[in-house]
C-alpha positions, -999 to 999 in steps of 0.1 A, spaced: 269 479 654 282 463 621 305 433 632 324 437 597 332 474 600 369 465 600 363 450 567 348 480 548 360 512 538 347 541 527 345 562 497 334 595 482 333 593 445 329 617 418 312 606 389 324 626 358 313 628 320 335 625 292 347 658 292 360 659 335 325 675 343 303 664 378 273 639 365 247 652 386 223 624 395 243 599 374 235 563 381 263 536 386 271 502 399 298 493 418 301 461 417 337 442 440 351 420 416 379 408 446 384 407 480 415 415 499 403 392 525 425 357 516 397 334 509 412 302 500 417 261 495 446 241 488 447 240 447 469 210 443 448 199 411 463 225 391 500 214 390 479 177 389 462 194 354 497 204 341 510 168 346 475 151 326 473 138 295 442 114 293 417 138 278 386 123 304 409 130 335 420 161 322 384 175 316 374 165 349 404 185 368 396 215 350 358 214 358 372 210 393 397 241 390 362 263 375 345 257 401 373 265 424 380 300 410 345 303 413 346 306 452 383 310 462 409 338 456 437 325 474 457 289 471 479 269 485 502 248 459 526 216 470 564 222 473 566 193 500 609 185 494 606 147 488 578 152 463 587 183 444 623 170 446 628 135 448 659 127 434 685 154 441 686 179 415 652 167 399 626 191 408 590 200 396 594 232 396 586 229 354 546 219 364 542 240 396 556 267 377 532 269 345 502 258 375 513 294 393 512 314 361 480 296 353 462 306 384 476 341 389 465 349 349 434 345 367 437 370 394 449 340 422 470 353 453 495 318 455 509 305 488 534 278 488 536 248 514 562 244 533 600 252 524 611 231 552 595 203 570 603 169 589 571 150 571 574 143 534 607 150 532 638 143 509 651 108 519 683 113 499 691 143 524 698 115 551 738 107 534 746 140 542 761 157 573 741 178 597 759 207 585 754 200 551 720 194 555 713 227 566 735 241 541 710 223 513 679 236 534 690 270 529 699 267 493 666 250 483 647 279 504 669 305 480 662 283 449 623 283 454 618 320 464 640 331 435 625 313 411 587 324 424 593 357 436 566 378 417 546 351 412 544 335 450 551 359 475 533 339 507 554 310 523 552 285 548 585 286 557 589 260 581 559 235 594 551 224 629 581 230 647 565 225 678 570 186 676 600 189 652 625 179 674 606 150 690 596 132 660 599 101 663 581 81 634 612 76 608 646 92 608 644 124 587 671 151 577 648 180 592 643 166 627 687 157 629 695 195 622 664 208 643 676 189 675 711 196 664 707 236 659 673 237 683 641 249 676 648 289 677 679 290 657 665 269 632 635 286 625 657 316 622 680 304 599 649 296 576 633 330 579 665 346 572 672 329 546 636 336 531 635 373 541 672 379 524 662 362 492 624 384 489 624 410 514 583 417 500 571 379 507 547 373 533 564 343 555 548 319 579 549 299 605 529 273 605 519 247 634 490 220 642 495 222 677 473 253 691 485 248 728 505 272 751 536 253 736 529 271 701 526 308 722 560 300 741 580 291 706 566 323 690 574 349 719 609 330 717 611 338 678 601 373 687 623 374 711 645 368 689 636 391 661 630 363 639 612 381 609 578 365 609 550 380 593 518 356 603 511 332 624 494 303 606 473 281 626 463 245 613 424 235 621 420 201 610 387 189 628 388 151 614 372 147 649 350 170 656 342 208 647 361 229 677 331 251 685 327 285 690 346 285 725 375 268 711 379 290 684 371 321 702 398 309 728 422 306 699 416 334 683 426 355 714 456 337 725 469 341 697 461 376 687 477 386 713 509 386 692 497 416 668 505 395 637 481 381 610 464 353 618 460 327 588 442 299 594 461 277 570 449 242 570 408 242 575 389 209 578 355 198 585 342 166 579 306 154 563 309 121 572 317 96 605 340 114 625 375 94 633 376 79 670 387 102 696 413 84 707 436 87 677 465 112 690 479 115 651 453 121 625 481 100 598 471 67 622 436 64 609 441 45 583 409 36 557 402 27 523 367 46 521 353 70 537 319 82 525 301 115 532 267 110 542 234 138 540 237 141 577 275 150 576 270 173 546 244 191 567 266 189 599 295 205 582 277 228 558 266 245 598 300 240 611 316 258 580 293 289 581 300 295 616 336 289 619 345 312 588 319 337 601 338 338 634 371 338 616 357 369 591 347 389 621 378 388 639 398 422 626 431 394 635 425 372 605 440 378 571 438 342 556 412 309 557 423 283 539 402 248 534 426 222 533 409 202 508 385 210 476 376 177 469 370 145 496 385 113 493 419 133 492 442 137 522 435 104 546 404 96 525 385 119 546 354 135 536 369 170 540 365 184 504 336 209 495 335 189 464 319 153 460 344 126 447 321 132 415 327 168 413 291 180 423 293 205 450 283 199 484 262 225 506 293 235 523 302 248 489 272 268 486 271 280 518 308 296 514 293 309 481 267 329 491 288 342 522 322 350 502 303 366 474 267 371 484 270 389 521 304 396 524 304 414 492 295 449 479 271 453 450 255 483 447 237 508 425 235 543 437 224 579 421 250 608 418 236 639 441 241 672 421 277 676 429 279 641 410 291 626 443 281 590 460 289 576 490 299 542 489 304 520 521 314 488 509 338 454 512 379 460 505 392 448 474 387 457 439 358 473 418 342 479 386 321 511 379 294 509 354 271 537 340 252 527 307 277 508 288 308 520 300 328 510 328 361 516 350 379 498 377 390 506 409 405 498 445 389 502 480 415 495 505 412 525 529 387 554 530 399 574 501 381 600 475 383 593 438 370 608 412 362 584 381 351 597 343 320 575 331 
């Protein structure tokens, strides 16, 4: 039984000559040049590349970004509100814009992260009123998807919600409106918002927590008839890979829902794994935090069995790493990158899965109708007989006829 079947399709093609005729016994490659599958990373280094000028630093992110595009088809880019706008009115939308274009000029499907949050948010939203809080909320989620639509069309439209109302940390805008509206009726004030504005974007809900919690506030937004269209499910495994029955659990508690899952925030570590006891991953606090040989080897395992687990389930549309390189979010050694840019076997690993087995590459011969059969990976294709060449999509099973 192929495990991946819900991955392929199949085709019938019809190889013709110049002039619309069968090629009997023609031979062609097809060769996938993308994946539908969501294959993807956090890409924060491109709007980081936009903002460089030193020539050394700005040689070194886009040797990053290469290698990147090399493996991934699918990334997340910051619009965290206190970052992207930090003073009211001041927004960054002129580098993440010109990082977009950049990265879907080279065929990039773009996610952005998140529209509306309690962490990293916009301090100056605190001399406001509840009411106009929300107000604001709604107008920056109309502001961003108008400005992107076309160019990102994936959102995480509103992050960990689960805890939102409980946070306790530091007084924040989000967490006032959430426990004054409640968890529900914000969330779908947000999704509205975001569906109204681009009725095609794919919109998220995105939460850490992975507990019975989660399930309860989604059958409530279904209940609801909040318009969600995935379910995106942080993994970040700072202490420890979950295993196969954790992830197996998750994947069918979640499921359950008959919506995408995405797993949004992947991470594995290749070094000294932070102390169990830490509840909130921000608490471990360090200045260094190397990767070692046996952590690379650790996570290079960890990573090709999670993702393989993730690839087989027919639930999940989307994996993204969290981070490319290490000594990025917490320090931690989560990247598939070293800190000087050479790649780690976790890399390599994903490489020869993402575009070695789980990718089509054939050469077959034409029978005397001119006809192959191809069985291969969805996504895109090139044809190539001799020197010529011609593209084409396998989504579904389908017959095509293509003039070589």
């Amino acid at each position: 039984m192929d495990r991946l079947a819900h991955r392929k399709a199949k085709a019938t093609i019809t190889i013709l000559d110049e002039s619309g005729l069968p090629s009997a016994g023609a031979k062609v490659r097809l060769k996938q040049t993308g994946h539908d599958f969501l294959f993807g990373c956090g890409v924060f280094e491109a709007v980081a590349l936009q903002k460089e000028k030193d020539p050394t630093r700005r040689a070194a992110l886009s040797s990053l970004l290469e290698k990147w595009l090399a493996l991934f088809n699918y990334g997340t880019l910051p619009f965290y509100w206190g970052r992207y706008e930090p003073e009211e009115g001041q927004t960054d939308e002129a580098a993440t814009m010109a990082a977009a274009r950049a990265l879907t000029t080279r065929g990039v499907t773009l996610k952005g992260h998140p529209l509306c949050w309690h962490t990293v948010c916009a301090p100056w939203l605190l001399r406001y009123s509840n009411e106009e809080i929300l107000s604001r909320q709604l107008n920056r989620i109309r502001r961003e998807l108008t400005a992107f639509r076309g160019i990102i069309d994936f959102w995480d439209v509103i992050n960990e919600v689960v805890i939102m109302p409980e946070f306790d940390k530091y007084d924040n805008a989000v967490t006032r409106i959430c426990k004054s509206c409640g968890r529900v009726p914000l969330v779908r004030a947000v999704f509205d918002e975001a569906r109204v504005t681009n009725p095609q974007a794919t919109l998220l809900i995105n939460d850490f927590n992975t507990s019975s919690a989660y399930e309860h506030l989604i059958e409530d937004l279904l209940d609801a008839g909040v318009p969600v269209s995935a379910i995106g499910i942080q993994s970040h495994q700072h202490q420890g890979y979950w295993g196969r029955d954790k992830v197996e659990d998750v994947l069918m508690r979640f499921s359950r829902f008959g919506l995408p899952l995405h797993f949004t925030e992947n991470t594995l570590i290749s070094g000294d794994l932070m102390p169990g006891h830490i509840v909130d991953l921000n608490d471990y606090q360090v200045s260094k935090w190397p990767s070692t040989a046996e952590g690379e080897a650790r996570q290079c395992r960890e990573i090709v069995e999670m993702y393989s687990l993730l690839f087989e389930h027919p639930s999940v549309q989307a994996i993204t790493a969290w981070d490319f390189r290490d000594d990025a979010w917490l320090h931690a050694p989560a990247g598939l990158i070293r800190v000087d840019g050479s790649p780690k076997p976790a890399y390599e690993a994903l490489m020869r899965l993402i575009h070695g087995s789980w990718e089509t590459d054939v050469t077959l011969n034409a029978d005397e109708l001119g006809i192959v059969e191809l069985n291969g990976f969805k996504g895109t294709y090139r044809a190539e007989r001799e020197e010529k060449s011609t593209e084409f999509e396998l989504h579904e099973d389908c017959r095509i006829a293509l003039r070589l």
